[in-house]
C-alpha positions as CSV (number, residue, x, y, z in Angstrom):
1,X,125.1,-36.4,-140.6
2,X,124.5,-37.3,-144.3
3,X,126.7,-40.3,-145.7
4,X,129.5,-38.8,-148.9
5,X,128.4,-40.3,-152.2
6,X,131.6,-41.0,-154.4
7,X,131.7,-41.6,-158.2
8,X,133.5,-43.5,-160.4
9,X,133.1,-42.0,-163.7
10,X,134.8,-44.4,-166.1
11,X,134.9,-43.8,-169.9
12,X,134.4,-47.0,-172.2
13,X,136.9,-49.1,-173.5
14,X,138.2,-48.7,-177.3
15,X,135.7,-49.4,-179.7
16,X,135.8,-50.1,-183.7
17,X,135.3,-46.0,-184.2
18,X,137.6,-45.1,-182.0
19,X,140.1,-47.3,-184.0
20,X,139.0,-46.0,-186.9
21,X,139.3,-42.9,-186.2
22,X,135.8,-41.4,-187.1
23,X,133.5,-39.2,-184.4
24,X,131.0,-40.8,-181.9
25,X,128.2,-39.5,-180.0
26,X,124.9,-40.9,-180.0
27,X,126.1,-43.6,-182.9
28,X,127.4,-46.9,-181.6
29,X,130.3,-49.2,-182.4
30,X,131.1,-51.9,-180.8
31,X,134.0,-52.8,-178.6
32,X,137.5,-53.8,-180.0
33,X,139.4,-56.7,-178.3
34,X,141.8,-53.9,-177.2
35,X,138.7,-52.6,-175.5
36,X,137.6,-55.7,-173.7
37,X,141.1,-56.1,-172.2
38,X,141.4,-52.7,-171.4
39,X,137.8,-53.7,-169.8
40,X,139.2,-56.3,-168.1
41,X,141.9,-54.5,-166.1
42,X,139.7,-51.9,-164.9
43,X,137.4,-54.8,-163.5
44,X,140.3,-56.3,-161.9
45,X,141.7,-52.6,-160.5
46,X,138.0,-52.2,-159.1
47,X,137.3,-55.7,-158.0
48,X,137.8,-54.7,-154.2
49,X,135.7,-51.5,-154.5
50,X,131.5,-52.0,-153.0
51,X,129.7,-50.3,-155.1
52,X,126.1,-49.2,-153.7
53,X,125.1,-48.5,-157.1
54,X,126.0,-48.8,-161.1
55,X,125.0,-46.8,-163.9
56,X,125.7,-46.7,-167.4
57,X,124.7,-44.4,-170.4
58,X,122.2,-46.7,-172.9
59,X,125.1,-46.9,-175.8
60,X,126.2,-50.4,-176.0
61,X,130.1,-49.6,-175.7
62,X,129.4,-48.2,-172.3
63,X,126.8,-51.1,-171.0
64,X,129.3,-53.7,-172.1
65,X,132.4,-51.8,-170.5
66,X,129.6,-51.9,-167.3
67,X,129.1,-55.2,-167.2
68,X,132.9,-56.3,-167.7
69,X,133.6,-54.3,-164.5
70,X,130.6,-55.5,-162.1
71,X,131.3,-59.5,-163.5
72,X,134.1,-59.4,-161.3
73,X,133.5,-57.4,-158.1
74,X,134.0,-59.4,-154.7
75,X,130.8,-58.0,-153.8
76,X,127.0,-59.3,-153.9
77,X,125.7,-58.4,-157.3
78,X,124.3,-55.4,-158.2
79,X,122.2,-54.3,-160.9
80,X,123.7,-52.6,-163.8
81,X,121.1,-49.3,-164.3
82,X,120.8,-47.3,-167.9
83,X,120.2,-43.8,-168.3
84,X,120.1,-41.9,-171.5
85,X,121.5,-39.0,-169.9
86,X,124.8,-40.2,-169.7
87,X,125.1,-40.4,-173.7
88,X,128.0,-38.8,-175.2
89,X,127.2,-35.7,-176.5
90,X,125.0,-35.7,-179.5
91,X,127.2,-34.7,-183.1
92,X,124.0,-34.6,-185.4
93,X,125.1,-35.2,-189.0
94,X,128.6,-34.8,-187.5
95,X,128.7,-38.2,-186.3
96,X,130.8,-41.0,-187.9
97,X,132.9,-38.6,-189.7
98,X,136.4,-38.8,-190.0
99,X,138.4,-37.3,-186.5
100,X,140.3,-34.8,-188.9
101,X,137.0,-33.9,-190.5
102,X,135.4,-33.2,-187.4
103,X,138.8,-31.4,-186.3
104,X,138.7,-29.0,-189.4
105,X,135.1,-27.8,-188.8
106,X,135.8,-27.0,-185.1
107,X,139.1,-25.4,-186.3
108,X,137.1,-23.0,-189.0
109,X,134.3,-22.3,-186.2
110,X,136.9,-21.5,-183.5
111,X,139.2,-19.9,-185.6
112,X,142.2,-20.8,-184.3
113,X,144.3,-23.8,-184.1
114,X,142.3,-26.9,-182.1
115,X,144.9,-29.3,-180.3
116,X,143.5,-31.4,-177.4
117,X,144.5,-28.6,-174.7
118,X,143.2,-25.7,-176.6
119,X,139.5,-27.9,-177.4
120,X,139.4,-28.4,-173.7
121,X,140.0,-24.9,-172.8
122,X,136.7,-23.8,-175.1
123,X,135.3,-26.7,-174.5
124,X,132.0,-24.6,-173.8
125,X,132.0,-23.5,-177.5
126,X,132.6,-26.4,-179.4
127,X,129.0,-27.3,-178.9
128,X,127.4,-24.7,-180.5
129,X,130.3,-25.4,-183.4
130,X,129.1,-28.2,-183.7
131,X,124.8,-27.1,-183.8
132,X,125.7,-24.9,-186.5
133,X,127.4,-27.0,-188.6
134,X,124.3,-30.0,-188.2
135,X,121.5,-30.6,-190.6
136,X,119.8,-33.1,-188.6
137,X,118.6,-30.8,-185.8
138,X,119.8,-33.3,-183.6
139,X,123.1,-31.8,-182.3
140,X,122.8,-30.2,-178.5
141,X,123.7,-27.0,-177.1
142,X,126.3,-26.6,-174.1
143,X,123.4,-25.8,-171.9
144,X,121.4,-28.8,-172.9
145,X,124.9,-31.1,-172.5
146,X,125.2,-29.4,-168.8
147,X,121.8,-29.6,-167.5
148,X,121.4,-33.3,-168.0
149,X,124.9,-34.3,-166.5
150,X,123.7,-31.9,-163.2
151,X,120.4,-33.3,-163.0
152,X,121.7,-37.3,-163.7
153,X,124.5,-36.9,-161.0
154,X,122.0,-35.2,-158.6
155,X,119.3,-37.5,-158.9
156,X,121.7,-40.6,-158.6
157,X,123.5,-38.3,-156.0
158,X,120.2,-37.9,-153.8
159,X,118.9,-41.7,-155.0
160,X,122.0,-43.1,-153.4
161,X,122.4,-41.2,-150.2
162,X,118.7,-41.8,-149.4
163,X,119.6,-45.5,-148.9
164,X,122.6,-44.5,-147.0
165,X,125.2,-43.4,-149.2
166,X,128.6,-45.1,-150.8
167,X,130.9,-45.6,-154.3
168,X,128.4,-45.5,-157.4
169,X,130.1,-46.8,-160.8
170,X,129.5,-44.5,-163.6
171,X,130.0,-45.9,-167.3
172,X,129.9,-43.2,-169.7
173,X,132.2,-41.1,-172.7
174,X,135.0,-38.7,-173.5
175,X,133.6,-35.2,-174.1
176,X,130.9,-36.2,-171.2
177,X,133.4,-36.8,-168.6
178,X,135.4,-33.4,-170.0
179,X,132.2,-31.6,-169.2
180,X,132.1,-32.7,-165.9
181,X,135.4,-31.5,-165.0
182,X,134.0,-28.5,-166.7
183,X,131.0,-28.2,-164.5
184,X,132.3,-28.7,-160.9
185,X,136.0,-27.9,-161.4
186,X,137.0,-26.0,-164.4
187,X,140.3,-24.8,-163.0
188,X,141.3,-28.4,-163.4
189,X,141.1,-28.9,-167.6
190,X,144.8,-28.0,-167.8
191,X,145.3,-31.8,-166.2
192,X,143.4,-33.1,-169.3
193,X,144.5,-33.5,-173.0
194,X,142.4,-36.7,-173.5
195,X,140.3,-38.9,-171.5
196,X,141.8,-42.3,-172.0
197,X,139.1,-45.3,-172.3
198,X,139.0,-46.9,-168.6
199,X,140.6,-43.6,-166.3
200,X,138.5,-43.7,-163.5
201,X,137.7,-39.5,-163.2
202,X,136.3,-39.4,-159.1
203,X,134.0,-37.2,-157.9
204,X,132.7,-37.0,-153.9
205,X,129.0,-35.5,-153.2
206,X,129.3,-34.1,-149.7
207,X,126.8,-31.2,-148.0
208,X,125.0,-31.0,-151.4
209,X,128.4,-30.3,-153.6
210,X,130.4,-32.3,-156.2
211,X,133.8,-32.1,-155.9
212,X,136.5,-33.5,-158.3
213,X,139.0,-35.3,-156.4
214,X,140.9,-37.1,-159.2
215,X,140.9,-36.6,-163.2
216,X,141.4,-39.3,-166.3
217,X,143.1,-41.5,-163.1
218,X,144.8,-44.8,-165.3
219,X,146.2,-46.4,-162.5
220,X,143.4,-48.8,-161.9
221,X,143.8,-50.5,-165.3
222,X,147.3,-50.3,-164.8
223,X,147.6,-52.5,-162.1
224,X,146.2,-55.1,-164.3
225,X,148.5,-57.9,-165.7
226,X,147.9,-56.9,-169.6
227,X,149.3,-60.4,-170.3
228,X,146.5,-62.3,-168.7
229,X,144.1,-60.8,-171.7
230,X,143.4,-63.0,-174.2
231,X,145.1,-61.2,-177.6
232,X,143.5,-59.5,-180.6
């Protein structure tokens, strides 16, 4: 009988874009203080967890949110693993504009009024919003988005269980995490009207299936003591 892979799909802490308010995909800010601390209490809500395996996207924000978390486990080290498919979705010449900028364009495409619960119900359409409205050519479609989350989960998935299975930590972004509710649990994006930096979003692989056991989860930062963070 096969070992269960579960996931701990955490998204980044706050970073100098977020703040700011402007979109980020494939661009890269760094993180705020705000971001380290919130960093910092997810390490110490996780500390007690054994992670088989740890895997980041290649954007700094999420490597450095990675390496905040495993600096503190009370298990043996483990190496902190990139991959290129976890990015954030790509926004093309979309990226680093302002939030209500980006909202208006996905409002005009949509045609219809775009608060957090109605983007997440269409989330499948933004996407191609989003291709249209690029001049780079660098902006991906929903299918693109969906076939690299499936294959990175599967291969870490299979990677993991091969060795016997166990908790893999996942450090990775907003819309990314939305689409993976979207993927293996769509019935479930009501729960959602923004994934907050450092909710833990769990997933179990059993038999060959993901299944979504908890969504945008902030009790693990929670738990931290806030005032044991140095300040901004």
């Amino acid at each position: 009988m096969n070992e269960d892979v579960t996931f701990y799909i955490t998204r980044h802490g706050e970073t100098l874009f977020n703040l700011l308010e402007k979109s980020q995909g494939w661009c890269d800010t760094p993180l705020t203080q705000k971001g380290i601390n919130v960093a910092e209490l997810l390490a110490k809500g996780l500390r007690h967890i054994k992670f088989s395996a740890a895997y980041s996207s290649d954007s700094g924000r999420a490597i450095e949110t990675a390496k905040i978390i495993l600096s503190v486990n009370d298990f043996q080290p483990i190496k902190l693993q990139q991959d290129k498919r976890l990015r954030e979705w790509s926004f093309g010449s979309l990226e680093a504009i302002t939030n209500k900028d980006f909202t208006q364009i996905l409002a005009q495409g949509l045609g219809s009024g775009v608060g957090m619960r109605e983007l997440n119900r269409q989330l499948a359409s933004i996407p191609q919003i989003i291709v249209n409205a690029d001049t780079t050519g660098w902006a991906e479609d929903f299918q693109q988005i969906t076939n690299r989350i499936r294959s990175v989960l599967t291969d870490i998935a299979h990677d993991v269980l091969s060795k016997g299975g166990g908790n893999v930590l996942i450090v990775t972004h907003a819309f990314l995490i939305k689409t993976i509710v979207y993927c293996f649990a769509q019935e479930r994006m009501y729960e959602i009207e923004k994934i907050n930096n450092g909710s833990i979003t769990n997933i179990i692989f059993h038999d060959g299936l993901f299944k979504i056991t908890s969504v945008n989860d902030t009790h693990y930062f929670e738990q931290g003591d806030l005032t044991s963070c140095p300040s901004k």
